[in-house]
One Martini backbone bead per residue (centre of mass of N, CA, C, O) as a GRO file, in nm:
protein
  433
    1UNK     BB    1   0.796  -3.251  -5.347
    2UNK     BB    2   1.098  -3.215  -5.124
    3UNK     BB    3   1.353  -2.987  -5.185
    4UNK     BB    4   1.628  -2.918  -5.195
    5UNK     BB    5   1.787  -2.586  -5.005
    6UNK     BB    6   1.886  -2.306  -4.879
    7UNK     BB    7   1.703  -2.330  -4.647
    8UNK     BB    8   1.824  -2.576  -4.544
    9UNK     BB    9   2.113  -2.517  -4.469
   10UNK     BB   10   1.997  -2.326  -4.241
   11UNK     BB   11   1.874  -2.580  -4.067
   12UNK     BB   12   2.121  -2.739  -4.024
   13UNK     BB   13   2.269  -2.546  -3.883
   14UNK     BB   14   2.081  -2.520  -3.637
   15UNK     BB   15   2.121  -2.866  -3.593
   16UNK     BB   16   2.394  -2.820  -3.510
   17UNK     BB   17   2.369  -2.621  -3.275
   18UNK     BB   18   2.180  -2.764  -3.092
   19UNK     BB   19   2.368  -3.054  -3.040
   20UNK     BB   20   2.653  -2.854  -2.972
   21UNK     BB   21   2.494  -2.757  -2.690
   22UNK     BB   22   2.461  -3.023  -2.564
   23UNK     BB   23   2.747  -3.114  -2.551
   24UNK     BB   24   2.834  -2.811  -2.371
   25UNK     BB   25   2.531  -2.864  -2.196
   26UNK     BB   26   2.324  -3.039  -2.137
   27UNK     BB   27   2.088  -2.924  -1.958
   28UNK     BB   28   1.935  -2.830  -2.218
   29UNK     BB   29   1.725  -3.057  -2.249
   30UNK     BB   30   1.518  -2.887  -2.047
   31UNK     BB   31   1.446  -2.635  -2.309
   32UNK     BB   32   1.404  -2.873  -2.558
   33UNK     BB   33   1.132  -3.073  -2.519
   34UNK     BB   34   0.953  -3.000  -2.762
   35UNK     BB   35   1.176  -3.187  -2.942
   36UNK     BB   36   1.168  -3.398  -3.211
   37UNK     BB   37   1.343  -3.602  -3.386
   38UNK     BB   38   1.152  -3.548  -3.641
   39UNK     BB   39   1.271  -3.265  -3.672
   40UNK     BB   40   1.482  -3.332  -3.831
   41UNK     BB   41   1.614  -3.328  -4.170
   42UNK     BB   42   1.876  -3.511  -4.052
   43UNK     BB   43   1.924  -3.805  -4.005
   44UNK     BB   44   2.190  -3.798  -3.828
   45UNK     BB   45   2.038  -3.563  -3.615
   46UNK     BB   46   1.833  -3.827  -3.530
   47UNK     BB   47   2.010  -3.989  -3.396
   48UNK     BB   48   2.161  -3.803  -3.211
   49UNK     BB   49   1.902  -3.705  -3.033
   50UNK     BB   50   1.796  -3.984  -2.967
   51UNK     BB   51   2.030  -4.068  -2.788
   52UNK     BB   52   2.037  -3.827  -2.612
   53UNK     BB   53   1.751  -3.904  -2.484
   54UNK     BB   54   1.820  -4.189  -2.379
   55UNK     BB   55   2.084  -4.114  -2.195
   56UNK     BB   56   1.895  -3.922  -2.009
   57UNK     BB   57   1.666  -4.092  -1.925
   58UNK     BB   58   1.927  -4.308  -1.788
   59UNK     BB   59   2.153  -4.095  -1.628
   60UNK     BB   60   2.330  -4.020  -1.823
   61UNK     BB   61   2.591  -3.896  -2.019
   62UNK     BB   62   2.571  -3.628  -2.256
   63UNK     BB   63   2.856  -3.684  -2.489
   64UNK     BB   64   3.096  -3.799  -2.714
   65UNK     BB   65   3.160  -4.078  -2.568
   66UNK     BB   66   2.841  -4.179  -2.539
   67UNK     BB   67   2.718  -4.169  -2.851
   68UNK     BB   68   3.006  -4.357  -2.937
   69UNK     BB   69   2.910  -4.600  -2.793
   70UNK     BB   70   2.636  -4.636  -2.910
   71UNK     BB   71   2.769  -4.704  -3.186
   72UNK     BB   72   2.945  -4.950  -3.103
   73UNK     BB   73   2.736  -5.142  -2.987
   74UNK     BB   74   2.538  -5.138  -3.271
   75UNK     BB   75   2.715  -5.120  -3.523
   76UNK     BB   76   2.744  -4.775  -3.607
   77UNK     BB   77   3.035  -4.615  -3.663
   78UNK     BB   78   2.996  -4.611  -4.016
   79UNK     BB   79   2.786  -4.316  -3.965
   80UNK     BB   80   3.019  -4.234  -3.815
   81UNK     BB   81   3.238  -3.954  -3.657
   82UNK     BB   82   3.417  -3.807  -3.450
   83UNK     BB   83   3.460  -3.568  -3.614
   84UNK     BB   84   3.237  -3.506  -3.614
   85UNK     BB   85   3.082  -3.454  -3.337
   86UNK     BB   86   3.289  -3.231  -3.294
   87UNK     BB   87   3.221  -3.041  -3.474
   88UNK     BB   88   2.959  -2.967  -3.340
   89UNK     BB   89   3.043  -2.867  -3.061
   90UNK     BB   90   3.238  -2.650  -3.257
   91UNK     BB   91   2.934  -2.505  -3.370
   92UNK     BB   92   2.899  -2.413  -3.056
   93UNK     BB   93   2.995  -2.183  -2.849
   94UNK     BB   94   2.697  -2.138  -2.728
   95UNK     BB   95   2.373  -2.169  -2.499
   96UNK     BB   96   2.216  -1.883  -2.536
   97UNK     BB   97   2.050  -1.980  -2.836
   98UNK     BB   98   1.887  -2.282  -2.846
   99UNK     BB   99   1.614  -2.216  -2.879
  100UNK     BB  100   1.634  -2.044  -3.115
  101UNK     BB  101   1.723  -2.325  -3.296
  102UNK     BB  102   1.473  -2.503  -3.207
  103UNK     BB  103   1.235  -2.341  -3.327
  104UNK     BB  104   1.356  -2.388  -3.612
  105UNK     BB  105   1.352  -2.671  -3.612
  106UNK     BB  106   1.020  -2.702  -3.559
  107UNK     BB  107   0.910  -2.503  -3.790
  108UNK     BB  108   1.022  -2.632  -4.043
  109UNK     BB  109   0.878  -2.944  -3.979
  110UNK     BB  110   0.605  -2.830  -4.014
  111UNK     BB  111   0.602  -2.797  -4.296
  112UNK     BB  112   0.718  -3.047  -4.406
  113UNK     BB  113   0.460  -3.173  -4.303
  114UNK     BB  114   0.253  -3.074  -4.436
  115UNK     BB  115   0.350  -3.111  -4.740
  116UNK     BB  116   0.321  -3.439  -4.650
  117UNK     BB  117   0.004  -3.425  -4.605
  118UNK     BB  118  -0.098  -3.304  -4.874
  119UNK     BB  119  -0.012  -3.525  -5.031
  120UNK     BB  120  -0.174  -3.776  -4.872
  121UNK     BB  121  -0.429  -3.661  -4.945
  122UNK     BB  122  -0.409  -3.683  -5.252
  123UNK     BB  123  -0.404  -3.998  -5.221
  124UNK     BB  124  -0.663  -4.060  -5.078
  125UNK     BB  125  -0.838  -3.960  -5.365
  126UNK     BB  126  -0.786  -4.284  -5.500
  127UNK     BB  127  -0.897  -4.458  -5.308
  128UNK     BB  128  -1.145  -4.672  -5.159
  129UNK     BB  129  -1.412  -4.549  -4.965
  130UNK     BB  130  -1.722  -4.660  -4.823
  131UNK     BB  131  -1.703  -4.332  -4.737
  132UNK     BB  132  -1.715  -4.030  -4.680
  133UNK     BB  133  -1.654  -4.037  -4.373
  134UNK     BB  134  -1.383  -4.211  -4.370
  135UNK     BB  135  -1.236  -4.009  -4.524
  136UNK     BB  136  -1.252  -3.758  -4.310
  137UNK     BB  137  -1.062  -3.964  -4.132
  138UNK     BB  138  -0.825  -3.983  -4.247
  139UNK     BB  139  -0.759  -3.688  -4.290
  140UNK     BB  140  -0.750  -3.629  -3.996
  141UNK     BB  141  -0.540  -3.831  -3.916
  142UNK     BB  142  -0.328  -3.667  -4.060
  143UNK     BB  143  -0.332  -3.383  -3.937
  144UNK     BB  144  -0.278  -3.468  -3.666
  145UNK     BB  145   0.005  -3.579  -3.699
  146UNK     BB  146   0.142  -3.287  -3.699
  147UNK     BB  147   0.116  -3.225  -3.437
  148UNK     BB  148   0.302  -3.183  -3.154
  149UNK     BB  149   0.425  -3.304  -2.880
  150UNK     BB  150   0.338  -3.195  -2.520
  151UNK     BB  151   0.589  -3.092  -2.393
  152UNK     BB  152   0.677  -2.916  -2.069
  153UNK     BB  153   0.418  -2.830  -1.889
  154UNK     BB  154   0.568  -2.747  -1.609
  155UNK     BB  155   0.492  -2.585  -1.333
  156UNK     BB  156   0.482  -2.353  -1.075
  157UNK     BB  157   0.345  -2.173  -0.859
  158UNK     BB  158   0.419  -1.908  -0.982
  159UNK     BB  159   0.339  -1.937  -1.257
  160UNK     BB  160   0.022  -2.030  -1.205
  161UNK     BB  161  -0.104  -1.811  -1.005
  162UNK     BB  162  -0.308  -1.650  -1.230
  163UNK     BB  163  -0.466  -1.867  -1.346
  164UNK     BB  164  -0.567  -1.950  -1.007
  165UNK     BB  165  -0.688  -1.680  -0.958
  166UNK     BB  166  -0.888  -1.700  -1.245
  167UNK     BB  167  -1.030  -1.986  -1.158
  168UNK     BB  168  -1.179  -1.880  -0.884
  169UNK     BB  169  -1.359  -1.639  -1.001
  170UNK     BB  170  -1.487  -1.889  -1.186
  171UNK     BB  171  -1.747  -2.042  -1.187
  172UNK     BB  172  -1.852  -2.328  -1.160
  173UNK     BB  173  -1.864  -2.568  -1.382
  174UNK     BB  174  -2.207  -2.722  -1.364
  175UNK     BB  175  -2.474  -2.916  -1.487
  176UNK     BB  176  -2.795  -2.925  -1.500
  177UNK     BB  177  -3.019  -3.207  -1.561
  178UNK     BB  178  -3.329  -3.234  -1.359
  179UNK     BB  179  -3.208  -3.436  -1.120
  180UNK     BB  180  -3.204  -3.348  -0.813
  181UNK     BB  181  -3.035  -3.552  -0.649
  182UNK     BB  182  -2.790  -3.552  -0.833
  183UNK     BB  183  -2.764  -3.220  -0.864
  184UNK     BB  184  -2.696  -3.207  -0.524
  185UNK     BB  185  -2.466  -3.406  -0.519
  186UNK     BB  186  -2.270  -3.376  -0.798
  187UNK     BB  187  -2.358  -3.074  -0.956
  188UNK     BB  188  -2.387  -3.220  -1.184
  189UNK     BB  189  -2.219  -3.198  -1.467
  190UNK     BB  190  -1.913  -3.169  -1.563
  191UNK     BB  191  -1.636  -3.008  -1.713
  192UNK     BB  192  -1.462  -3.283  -1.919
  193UNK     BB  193  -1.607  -3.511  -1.877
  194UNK     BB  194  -1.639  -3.880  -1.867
  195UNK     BB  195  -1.936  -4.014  -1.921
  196UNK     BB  196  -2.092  -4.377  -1.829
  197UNK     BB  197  -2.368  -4.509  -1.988
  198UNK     BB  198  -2.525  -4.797  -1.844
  199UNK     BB  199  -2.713  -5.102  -2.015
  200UNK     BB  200  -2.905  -5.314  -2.089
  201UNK     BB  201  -3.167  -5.385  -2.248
  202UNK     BB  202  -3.450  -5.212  -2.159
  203UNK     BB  203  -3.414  -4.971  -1.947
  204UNK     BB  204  -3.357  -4.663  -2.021
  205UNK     BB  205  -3.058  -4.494  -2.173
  206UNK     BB  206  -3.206  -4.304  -2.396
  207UNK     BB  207  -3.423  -4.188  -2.191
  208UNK     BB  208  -3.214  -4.050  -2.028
  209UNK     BB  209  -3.073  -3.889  -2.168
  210UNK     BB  210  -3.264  -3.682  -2.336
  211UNK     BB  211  -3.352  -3.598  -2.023
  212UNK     BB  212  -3.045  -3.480  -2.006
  213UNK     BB  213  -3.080  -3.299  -2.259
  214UNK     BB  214  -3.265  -3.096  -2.162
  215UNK     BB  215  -3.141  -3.020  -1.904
  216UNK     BB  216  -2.931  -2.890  -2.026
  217UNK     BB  217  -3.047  -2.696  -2.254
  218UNK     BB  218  -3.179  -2.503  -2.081
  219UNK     BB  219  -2.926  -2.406  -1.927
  220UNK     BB  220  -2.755  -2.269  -2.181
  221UNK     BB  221  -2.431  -2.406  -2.226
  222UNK     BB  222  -2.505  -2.467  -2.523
  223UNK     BB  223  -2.465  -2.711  -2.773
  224UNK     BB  224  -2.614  -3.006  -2.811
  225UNK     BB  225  -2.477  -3.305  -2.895
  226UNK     BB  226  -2.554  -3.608  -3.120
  227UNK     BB  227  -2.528  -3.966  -3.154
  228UNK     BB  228  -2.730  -4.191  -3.371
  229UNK     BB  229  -2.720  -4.543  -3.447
  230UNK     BB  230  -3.013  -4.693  -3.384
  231UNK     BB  231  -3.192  -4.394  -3.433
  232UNK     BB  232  -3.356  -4.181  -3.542
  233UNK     BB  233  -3.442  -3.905  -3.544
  234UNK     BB  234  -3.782  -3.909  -3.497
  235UNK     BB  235  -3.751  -4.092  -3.278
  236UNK     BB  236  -3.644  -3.898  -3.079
  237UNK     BB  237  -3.908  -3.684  -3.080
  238UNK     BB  238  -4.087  -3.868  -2.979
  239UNK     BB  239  -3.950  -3.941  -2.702
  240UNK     BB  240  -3.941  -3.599  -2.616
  241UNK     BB  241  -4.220  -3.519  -2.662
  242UNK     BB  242  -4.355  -3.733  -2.476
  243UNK     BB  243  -4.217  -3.630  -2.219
  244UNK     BB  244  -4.307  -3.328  -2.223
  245UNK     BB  245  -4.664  -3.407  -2.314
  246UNK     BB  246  -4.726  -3.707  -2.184
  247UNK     BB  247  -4.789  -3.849  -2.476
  248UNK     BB  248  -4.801  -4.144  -2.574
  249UNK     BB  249  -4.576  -4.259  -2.738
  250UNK     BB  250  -4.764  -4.504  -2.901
  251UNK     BB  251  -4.893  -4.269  -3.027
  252UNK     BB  252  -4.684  -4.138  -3.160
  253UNK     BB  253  -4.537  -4.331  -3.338
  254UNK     BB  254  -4.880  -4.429  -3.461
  255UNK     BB  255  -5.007  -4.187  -3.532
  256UNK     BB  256  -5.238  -4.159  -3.305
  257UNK     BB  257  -5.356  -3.817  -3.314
  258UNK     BB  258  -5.550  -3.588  -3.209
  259UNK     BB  259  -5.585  -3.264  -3.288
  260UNK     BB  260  -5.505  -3.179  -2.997
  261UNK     BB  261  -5.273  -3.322  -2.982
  262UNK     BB  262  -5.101  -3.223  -3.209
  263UNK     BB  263  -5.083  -2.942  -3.067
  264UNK     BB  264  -4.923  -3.019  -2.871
  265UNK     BB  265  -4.689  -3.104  -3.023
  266UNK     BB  266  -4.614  -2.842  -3.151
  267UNK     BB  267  -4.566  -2.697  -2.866
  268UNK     BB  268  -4.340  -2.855  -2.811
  269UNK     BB  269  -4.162  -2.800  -3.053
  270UNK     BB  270  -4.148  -2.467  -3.018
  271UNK     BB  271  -3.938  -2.553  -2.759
  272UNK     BB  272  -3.757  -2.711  -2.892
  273UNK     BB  273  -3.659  -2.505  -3.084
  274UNK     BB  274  -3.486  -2.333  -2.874
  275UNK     BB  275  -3.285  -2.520  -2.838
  276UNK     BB  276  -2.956  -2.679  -2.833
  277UNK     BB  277  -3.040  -2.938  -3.023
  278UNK     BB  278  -2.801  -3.189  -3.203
  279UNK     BB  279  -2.874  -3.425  -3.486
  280UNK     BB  280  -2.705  -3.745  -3.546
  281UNK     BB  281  -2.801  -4.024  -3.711
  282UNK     BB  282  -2.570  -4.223  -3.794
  283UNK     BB  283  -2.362  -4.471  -3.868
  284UNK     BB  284  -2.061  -4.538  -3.798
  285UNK     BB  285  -1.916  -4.338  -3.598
  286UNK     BB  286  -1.662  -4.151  -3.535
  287UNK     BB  287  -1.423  -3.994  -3.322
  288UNK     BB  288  -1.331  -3.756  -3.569
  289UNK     BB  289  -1.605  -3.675  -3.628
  290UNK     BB  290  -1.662  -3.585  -3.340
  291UNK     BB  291  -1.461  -3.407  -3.297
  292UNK     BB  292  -1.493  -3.181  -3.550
  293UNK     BB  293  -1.785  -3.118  -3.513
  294UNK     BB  294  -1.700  -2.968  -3.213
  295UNK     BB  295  -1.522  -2.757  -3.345
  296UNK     BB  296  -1.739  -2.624  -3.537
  297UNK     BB  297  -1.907  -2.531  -3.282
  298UNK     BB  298  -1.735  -2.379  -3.122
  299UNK     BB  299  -1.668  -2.155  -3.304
  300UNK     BB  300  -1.949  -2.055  -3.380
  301UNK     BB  301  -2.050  -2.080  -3.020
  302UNK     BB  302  -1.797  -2.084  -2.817
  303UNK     BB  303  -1.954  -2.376  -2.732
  304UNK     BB  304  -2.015  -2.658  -2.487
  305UNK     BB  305  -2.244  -2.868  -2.328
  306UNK     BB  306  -2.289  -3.132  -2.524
  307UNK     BB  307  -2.175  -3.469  -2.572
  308UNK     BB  308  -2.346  -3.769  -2.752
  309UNK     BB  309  -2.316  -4.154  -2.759
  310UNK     BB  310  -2.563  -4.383  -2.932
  311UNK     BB  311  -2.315  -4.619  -2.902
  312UNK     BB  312  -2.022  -4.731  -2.863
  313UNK     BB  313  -2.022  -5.046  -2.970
  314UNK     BB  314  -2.089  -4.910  -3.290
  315UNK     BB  315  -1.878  -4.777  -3.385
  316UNK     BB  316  -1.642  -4.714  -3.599
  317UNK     BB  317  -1.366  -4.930  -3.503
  318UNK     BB  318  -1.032  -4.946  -3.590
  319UNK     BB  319  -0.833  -5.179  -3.592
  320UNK     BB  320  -0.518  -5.269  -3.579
  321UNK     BB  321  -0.220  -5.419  -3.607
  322UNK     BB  322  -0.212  -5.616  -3.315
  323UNK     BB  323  -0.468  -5.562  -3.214
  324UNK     BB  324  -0.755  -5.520  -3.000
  325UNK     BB  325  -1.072  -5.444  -2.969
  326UNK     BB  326  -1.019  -5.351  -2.633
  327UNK     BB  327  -0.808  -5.117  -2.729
  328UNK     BB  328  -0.956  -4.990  -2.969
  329UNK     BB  329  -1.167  -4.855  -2.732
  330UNK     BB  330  -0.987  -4.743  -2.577
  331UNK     BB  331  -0.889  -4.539  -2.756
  332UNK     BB  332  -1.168  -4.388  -2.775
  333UNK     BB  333  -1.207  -4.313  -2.472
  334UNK     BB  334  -0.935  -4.137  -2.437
  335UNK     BB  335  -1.039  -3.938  -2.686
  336UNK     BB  336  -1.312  -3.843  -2.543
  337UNK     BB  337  -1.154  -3.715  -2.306
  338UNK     BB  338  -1.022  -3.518  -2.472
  339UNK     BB  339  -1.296  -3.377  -2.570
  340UNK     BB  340  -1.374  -3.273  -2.344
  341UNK     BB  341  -1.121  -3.090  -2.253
  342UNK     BB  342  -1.117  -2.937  -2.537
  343UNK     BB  343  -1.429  -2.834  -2.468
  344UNK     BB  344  -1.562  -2.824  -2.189
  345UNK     BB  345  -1.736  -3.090  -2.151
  346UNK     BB  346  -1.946  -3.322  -2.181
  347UNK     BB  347  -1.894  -3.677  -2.233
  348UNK     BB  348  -2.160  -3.925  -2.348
  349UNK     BB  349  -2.141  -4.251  -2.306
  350UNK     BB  350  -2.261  -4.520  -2.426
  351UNK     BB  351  -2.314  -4.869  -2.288
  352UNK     BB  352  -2.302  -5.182  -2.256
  353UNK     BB  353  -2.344  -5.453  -2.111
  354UNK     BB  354  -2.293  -5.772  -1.986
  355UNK     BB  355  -2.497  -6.090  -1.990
  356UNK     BB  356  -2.361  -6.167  -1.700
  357UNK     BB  357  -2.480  -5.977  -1.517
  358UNK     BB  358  -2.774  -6.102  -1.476
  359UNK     BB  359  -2.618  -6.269  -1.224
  360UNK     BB  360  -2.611  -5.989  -1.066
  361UNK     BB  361  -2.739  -5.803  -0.826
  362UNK     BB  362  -2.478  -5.631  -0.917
  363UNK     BB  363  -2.283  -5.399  -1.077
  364UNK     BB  364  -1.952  -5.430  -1.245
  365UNK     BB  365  -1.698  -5.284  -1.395
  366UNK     BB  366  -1.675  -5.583  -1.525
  367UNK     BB  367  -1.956  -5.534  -1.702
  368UNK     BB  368  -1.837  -5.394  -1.941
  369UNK     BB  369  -1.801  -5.396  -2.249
  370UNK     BB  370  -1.524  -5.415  -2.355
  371UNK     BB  371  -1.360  -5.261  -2.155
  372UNK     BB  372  -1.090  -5.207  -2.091
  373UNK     BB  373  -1.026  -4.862  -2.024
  374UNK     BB  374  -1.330  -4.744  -1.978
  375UNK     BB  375  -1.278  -4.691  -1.646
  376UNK     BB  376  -1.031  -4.527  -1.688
  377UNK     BB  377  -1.120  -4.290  -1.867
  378UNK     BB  378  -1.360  -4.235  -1.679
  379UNK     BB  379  -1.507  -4.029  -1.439
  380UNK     BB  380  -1.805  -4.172  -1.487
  381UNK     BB  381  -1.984  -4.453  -1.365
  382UNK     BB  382  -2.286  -4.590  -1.491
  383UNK     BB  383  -2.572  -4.803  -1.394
  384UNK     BB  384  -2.846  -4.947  -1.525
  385UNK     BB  385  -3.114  -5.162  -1.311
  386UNK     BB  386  -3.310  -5.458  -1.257
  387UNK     BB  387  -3.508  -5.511  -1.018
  388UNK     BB  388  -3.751  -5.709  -0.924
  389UNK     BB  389  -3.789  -5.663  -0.604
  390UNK     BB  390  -3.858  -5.366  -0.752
  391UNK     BB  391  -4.158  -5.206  -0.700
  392UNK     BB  392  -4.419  -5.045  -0.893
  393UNK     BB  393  -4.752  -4.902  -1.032
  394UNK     BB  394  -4.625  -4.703  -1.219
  395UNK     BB  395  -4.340  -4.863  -1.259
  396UNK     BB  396  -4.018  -4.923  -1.347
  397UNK     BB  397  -3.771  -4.994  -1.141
  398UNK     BB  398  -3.436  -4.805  -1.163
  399UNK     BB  399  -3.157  -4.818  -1.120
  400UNK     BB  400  -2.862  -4.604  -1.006
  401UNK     BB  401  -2.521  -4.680  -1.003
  402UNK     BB  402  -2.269  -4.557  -0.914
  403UNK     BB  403  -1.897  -4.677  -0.960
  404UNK     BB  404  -1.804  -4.407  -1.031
  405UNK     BB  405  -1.607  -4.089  -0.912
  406UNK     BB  406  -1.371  -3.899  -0.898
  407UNK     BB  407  -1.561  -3.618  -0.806
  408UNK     BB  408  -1.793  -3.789  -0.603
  409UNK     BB  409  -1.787  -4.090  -0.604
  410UNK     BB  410  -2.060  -4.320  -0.475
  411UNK     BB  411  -2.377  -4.392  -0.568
  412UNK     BB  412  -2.745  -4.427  -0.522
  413UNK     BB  413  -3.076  -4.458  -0.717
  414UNK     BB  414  -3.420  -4.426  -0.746
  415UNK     BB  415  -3.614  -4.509  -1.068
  416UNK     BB  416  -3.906  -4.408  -1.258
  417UNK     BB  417  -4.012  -4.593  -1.518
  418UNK     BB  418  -4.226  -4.426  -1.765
  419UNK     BB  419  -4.257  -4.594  -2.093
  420UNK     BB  420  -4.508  -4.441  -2.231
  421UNK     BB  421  -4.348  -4.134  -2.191
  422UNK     BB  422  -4.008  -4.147  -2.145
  423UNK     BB  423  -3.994  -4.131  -1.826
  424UNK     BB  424  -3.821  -4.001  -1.505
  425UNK     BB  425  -3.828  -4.066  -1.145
  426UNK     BB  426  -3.736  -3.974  -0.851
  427UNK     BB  427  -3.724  -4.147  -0.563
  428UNK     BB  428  -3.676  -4.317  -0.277
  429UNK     BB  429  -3.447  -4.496  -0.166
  430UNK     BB  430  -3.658  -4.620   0.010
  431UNK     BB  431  -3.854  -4.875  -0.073
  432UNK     BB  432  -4.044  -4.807   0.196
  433UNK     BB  433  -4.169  -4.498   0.091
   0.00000   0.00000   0.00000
């Protein structure tokens, strides 16, 4: 563990200057809005330094007669003195270097911290941890909290000039899906986004998905990850398979494949082969595995087309305590917005409905299952439903309601699911053309 030595003490000093330079002029504190009270390694001058930012963000005055109020307020003046107060203002003449003395105390602090996240690391492995993934999630969790909170990134129009128009001249990246109606309205999938696709058990959300899977990878804007909690590889494979090569699902399923047809099959698999396409078939994944794993292959691959999660409610997600599931669920899909900006990727992430949906003609928002911030942190929401009334001779009609579009507005769209090969085929709106 972390002994004390030569350089805490010249840390100390850095943290009385920067202290004492706020005395001088609070005005600094809009200076090194970088820092937080954990970054001091002197307990009094965390405790100093979070009143100092108490008493601005409540518009008061930030001196030594404010600091000292606040601690006879608290009966807590037993732990300061006034004349330490004085004495830090006095230990810095100037505010012209406090950037560069609390520089010195976050970079400090960062050491520091990682020494303390490397021993609880090595506690972890003591553990008894229910899975292998179980334990990475908890170590990534360690090492996350290392990572400073990012305040201060507010820009001028003069600022950001330079970056606004290298923008500008960025071709725009939106992936088409296959779907032309969808990516003719929508412009494909946007990078950043959080799309959530919904729908009851047996509309076909996983087989919408993996053909718009299909049509991301051809696009070739890198490797789409997915992540199926409910179905092996193989599985996913066959209704690929059957989608490419038209078919039978079910006589693929049952192996029950002609020569001819096993031939075909061979040949969309060396096509499916050539494609950027990676599936982890297990149960109870995190959304820290899922960040992790997005990482490793961002560096491999320079970037990443599409994660996708089938499906949402079936992760691993722990609850803390005092929290409700729908909070905890709320974490994930915030988390996952996350991962989406942080790749610069669509991140499709699959969610049921809830069972009263059924009883009405149309799926709101308030039918996402365990909704929490769901509709909140999501960029788009869609929802697939079969209406009864809307039939085809060639297959089920599945309705496709855009729900939420932050970038693109609300539609709707009729799809002919031909369930027998897997695959899904934009209608005219209009059923009665």
């Amino acid at each position: 563990m972390h002994l004390i030595g030569e350089h805490d003490i010249q840390v100390d000093q850095a943290e009385q200057a920067v202290l004492g330079g706020i005395f001088l002029d609070s005005n600094v504190l809009d200076e090194i809005v970088f820092l937080e009270d954990r970054d001091f390694i002197n307990e009094k001058h965390q405790q100093i330094y979070r009143v100092m930012r108490w008493l601005e963000e409540k518009n008061k005055p930030v001196d030594i007669a404010t600091v000292a109020e606040m601690y006879v307020q608290h009966n807590k003046l037993d732990q300061l003195s006034i004349s330490y107060l004085t004495s830090l203002a006095e230990s810095c003449p100037s505010t012209a270097n406090i950037t560069y003395y609390a520089e010195i105390v976050r970079s400090k602090a960062l050491r520091r911290r990682g020494e303390l996240v490397g021993y609880q690391i090595m506690q972890l492995s003591r553990e008894d941890f229910e899975s292998d993934e179980e334990y990475f999630s908890a170590i990534e969790s360690k090492v996350a909290e290392l990572r400073p909170q990012e305040n201060g990134k507010m820009k001028s129009f003069e600022d950001a000039r330079q970056d606004y128009f290298k923008h500008l001249r960025t071709r725009a990246e939106y992936i088409p899906t296959g779907f032309k109606q969808f990516d003719e309205w929508a412009h494909g999938l946007w990078e950043g986004w959080l799309f959530v696709s919904a729908g009851r058990p047996s509309v076909g959300k996983t087989a919408k998905l993996l053909q718009r899977v299909l049509g991301v990878a051809k696009a070739n804007r890198g490797p789409v990850l997915i992540w199926s909690q409910e179905m092996g590889r193989n599985q996913l494979y066959d209704r690929m398979i059957s989608n490419v090569t038209g078919l039978p699902y079910g006589r693929i399923k049952n192996k029950n494949l002609s020569t001819k047809e096993l031939a075909r099959v061979e040949d969309a698999y060396n096509e499916l082969e050539e494609l950027p396409i990676f599936i982890q078939d297990s149960s109870g994944v995190t959304i820290e595995e899922v960040r992790a794993t997005a990482k490793r292959f961002k560096r491999k691959y320079g970037r990443i087309g599409m994660i996708a999660v089938d499906y949402l409610q079936i992760m691993k997600i722990p609850v803390k305590k005092g929290e409700t599931r729908a909070t905890a669920i709320g974490n994930v899909t915030s988390t996952a917005k996350q991962i989406a900006r942080e790749m610069n990727c669509c991140f499709m992430m699959l969610s049921q409905m809830t069972r009263d949906s059924e009883n009405f003609k149309k799926p709101t928002l308030a039918h996402l299952k365990e909704s929490s911030s769901i509709e909140q942190d999501a960029d788009v929401v869609e929802f697939l439903w079969h209406d009864p009334s809307d039939t085809h001779q060639q297959g089920k009609v599945v309705q496709q309601l855009i729900a939420k579009g932050r970038d693109t507005g609300i539609n709707e769209f009729r799809l002919l699911f031909r369930g027998w090969k897997q695959q899904f085929e934009e209608l005219p709106r209009d059923k009665n053309k």
